[in-house]
N, C-alpha and C positions, 0 to 999 in steps of 0.2 A: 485271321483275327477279325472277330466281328466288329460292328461299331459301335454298341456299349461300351467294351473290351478299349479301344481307342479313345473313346471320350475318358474313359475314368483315367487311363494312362495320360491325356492332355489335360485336366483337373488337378494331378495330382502332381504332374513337372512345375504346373503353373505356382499352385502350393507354396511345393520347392522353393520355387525359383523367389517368390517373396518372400520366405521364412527366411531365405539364404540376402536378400535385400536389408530385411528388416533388420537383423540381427548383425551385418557388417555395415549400415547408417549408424546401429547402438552402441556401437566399439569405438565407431569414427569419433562420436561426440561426447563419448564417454569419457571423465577426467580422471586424471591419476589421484591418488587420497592420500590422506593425511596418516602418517609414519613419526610414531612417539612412542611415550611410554602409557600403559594403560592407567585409567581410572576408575571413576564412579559409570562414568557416562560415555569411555570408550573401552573399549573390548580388544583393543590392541589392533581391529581391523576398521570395524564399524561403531558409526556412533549412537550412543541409545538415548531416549526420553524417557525423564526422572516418572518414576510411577507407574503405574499396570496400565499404557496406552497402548490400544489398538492397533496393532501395523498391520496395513493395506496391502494385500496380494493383488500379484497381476491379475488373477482371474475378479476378485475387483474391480479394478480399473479396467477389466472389459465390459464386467456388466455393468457399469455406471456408463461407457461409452456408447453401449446396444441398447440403453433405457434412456437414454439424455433425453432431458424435457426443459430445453431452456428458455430461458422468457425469455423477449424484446431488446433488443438495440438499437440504436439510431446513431447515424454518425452523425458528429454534432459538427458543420464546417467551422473553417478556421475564424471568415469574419464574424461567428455566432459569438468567441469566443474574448472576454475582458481580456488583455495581455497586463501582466505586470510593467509597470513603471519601470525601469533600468532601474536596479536596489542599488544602493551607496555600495559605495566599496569599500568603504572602513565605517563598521557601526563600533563607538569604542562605548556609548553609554546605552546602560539597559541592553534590551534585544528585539532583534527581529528575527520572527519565522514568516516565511513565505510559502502558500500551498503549491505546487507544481502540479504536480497531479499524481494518483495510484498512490504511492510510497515514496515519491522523492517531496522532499521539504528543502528549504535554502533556511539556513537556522544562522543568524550575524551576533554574534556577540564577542566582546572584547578585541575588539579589529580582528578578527577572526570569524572567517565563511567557511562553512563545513554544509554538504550536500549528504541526502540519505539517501542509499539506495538509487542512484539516477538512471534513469530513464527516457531519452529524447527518440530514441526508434520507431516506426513506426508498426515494426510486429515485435513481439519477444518469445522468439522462435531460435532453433537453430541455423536456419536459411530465413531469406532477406523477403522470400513469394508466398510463402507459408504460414500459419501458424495465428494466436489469437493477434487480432487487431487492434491496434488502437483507434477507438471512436472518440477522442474528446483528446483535443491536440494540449501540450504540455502548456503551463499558465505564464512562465519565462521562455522566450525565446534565449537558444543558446548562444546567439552569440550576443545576448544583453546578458548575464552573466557575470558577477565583478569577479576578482581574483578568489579562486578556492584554493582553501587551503588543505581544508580536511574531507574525505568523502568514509562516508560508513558504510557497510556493506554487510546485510543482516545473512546472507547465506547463497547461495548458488546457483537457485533458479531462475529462468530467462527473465522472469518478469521484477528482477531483485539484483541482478547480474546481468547489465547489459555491455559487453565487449565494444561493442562500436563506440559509446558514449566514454564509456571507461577509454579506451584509448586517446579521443576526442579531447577529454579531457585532462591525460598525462601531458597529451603532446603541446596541450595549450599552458596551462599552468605548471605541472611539477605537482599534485598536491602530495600530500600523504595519504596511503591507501589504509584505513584498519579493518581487519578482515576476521572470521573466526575459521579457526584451525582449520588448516589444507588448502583455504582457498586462495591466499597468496600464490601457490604454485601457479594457478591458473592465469593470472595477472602477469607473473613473470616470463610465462613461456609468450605473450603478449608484449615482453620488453619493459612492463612500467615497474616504473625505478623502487619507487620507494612504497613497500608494502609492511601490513605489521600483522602478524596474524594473533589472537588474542582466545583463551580460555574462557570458557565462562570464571565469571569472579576475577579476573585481570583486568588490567588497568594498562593506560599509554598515555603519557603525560605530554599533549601537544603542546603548551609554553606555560608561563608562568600562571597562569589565569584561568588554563583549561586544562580537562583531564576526560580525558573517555574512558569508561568502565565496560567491560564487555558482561550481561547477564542473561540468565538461560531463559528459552524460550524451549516453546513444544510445537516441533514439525519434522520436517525431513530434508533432506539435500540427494541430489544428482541436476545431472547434463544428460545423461544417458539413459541409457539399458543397467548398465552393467557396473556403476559408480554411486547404487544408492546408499547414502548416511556413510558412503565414506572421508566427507567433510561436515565440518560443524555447522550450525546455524545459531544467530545468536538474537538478541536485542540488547542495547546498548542506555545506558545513563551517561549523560554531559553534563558535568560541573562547569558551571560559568558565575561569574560574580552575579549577573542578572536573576540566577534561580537553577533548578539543574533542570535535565528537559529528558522523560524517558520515552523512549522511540523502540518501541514493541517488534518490528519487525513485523516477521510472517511465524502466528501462532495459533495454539489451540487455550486454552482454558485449563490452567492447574493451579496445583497448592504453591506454587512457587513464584507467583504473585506477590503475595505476604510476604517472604523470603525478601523479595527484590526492597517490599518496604522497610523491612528490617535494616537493612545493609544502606539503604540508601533513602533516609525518613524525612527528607527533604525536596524531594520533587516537585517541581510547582510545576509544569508542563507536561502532557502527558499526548504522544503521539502513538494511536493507537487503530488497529485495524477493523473494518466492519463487513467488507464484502469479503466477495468468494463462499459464502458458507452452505450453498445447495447442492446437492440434497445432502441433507443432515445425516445421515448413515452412512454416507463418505465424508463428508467433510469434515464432521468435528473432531475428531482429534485434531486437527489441524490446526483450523481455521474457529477463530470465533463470530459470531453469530451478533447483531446489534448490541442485543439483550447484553451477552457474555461481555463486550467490549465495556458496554456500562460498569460493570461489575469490576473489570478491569480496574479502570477509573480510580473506583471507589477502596479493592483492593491494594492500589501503589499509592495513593494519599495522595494522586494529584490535587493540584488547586483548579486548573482548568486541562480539558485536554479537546483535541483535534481527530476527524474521523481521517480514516487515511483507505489505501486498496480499496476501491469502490469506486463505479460508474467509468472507468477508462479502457480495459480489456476485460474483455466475453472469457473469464479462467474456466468459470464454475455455471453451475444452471439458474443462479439467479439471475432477473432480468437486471438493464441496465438503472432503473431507478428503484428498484427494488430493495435495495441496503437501506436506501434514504427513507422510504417509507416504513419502513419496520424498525429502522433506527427513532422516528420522531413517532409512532406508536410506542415504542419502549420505552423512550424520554420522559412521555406522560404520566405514566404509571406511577399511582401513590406514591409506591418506595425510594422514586428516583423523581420527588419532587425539590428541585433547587439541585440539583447534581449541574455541573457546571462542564457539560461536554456540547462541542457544537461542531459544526460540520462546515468548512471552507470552501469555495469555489475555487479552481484552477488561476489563479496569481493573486487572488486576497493573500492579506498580510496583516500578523494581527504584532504591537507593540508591546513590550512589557518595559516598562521606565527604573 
């Protein structure tokens, strides 16, 4: 056997031996799915996005990985960083939201503390050594924290579904979990108690005062390889005496925006996403883009809204200030003059009386 003959034989075990890696890491992290009756928007296996949206093949998601062109980050240290004040632990009039950072918010109203999407890890990864970083530490320390009662959970991806914090957080308070379809499984093979998984267009009536609405967004779900959109992903509306508060999740830009104002024509808060959106030929189905978040806005009849996903983890190839910038270039812009969206640093706290 010559040694060409040998080398391609050693190239092509090596191969192997990663494809055979890859592919049993994909199973490992991969989650069981969601088992019901079919819909609009489930197929009896997998879930789909309302309208003629794009879905991303692997080959895809390699060429955007063999082209990355990511801008800049800087890890921002901890004493760089304002901490939130310890928040009350029973706000009973008006409201408080508090930014945290990425997509978790701390939203107080009616003696009632309800968390979004939380987040304290310092990768959101499937391993603890791996995976995107956090550069800008959380704006609440967690164990400053009051009692949660409610935590929302917009879909299943590491940076949206963090296990360790989710635990952290069963084993401290008890709260209640609402989750969109399948991914309570994931929580309870985790042990925590009390979960509620919700349709788009359902409802979960936390007490007399409060009510969480589950409403459709445009993205995708998996852990895995081999688990994609076989759970839901949602974004959610809060009815509180204070105003209701809608919290977008992780989305792309569609007709069903409108939709959400129809059903729900009262919104006076509006938490909504800016980063992650490079390069635009991947991203957008997904993810919206400054501009698009604006438009957001203006399409669900908030009265004011908040930037959210942005400047905390490297997902996508924008840089780390990058959102901010193309967000307050978009803000200027004739059409969205007096549009009433601003953007929080990690533990501001904005009041509503």
């Amino acid at each position: 056997m010559n040694l060409f003959i040998k080398i391609m034989l050693w190239i092509i075990s090596l191969l192997l031996i990663a494809a055979v890696t890859i592919t049993s890491a994909g199973w490992m992290v991969s989650k069981p799915g969601y088992k019901g009756p079919t819909s609009d928007h489930f197929n009896g296996t997998t879930f789909e996005n309302s309208g003629n949206v794009p879905s991303k093949s692997f080959f895809d998601v390699m060429k955007w990985y063999l082209q990355r062109d990511q801008g800049e980050w800087v890890e921002i240290p901890e004493q760089e960083v304002t901490f939130a004040e310890k928040p009350a632990d029973n706000i009973t009039k008006g409201m408080v939201i508090t930014y945290v950072n990425h997509s978790t918010f701390l939203i107080q109203a009616a003696g009632v503390n309800i968390l979004t999407d939380p987040v304290w890890s310092d990768r959101v990864s499937p391993v603890s050594f791996i995976g995107p970083k956090r550069f800008r530490p959380p704006g609440i320390k967690f164990e400053d924290l009051p009692k949660i009662d409610v935590v929302l959970i917009s879909h299943n991806h590491y940076d949206h579904l963090d296990l360790e914090t989710i635990k952290k957080l069963d084993k401290r308070f008890r709260p209640q979990f609402i989750t969109p379809l399948g991914v309570g499984q994931l929580l309870k093979r985790s042990l925590v108690r009390y979960t509620n998984d919700l349709d788009w267009w359902e409802s979960k009536i936390v007490d007399s005062d409060i009510t969480v609405h589950s409403v459709e967004a445009q993205h995708f779900s998996a852990r895995g390889l081999f688990d994609r959109n076989k759970t839901l992903w949602s974004g959610y509306v809060i009815d509180t005496p204070a105003g209701d508060v809608y919290f977008a999740g992780d989305t792309g830009y569609g007709e069903f925006f409108r939709k959400i104002r129809q059903k729900h024509p009262t919104i006076k808060v509006g938490l909504i996403p800016i980063g992650a959106y490079q390069p635009r030929w991947f991203m957008k189905p997904m993810h919206v883009n400054p501009e698009e978040a604006i438009q957001v806005h203006k399409d669900v009849g908030a009265q004011i809204s908040f930037g959210m996903h942005f400047g905390t983890f490297p997902l996508a190839d924008d840089g780390m200030y990058e959102p901010e910038n193309d967000f307050m270039q978009a803000i200027r812009k004739p059409g969205n003059t007096g549009v009433n969206f601003k953007l929080l640093k990690e533990g501001d706290s904005f009041t509503i009386r």
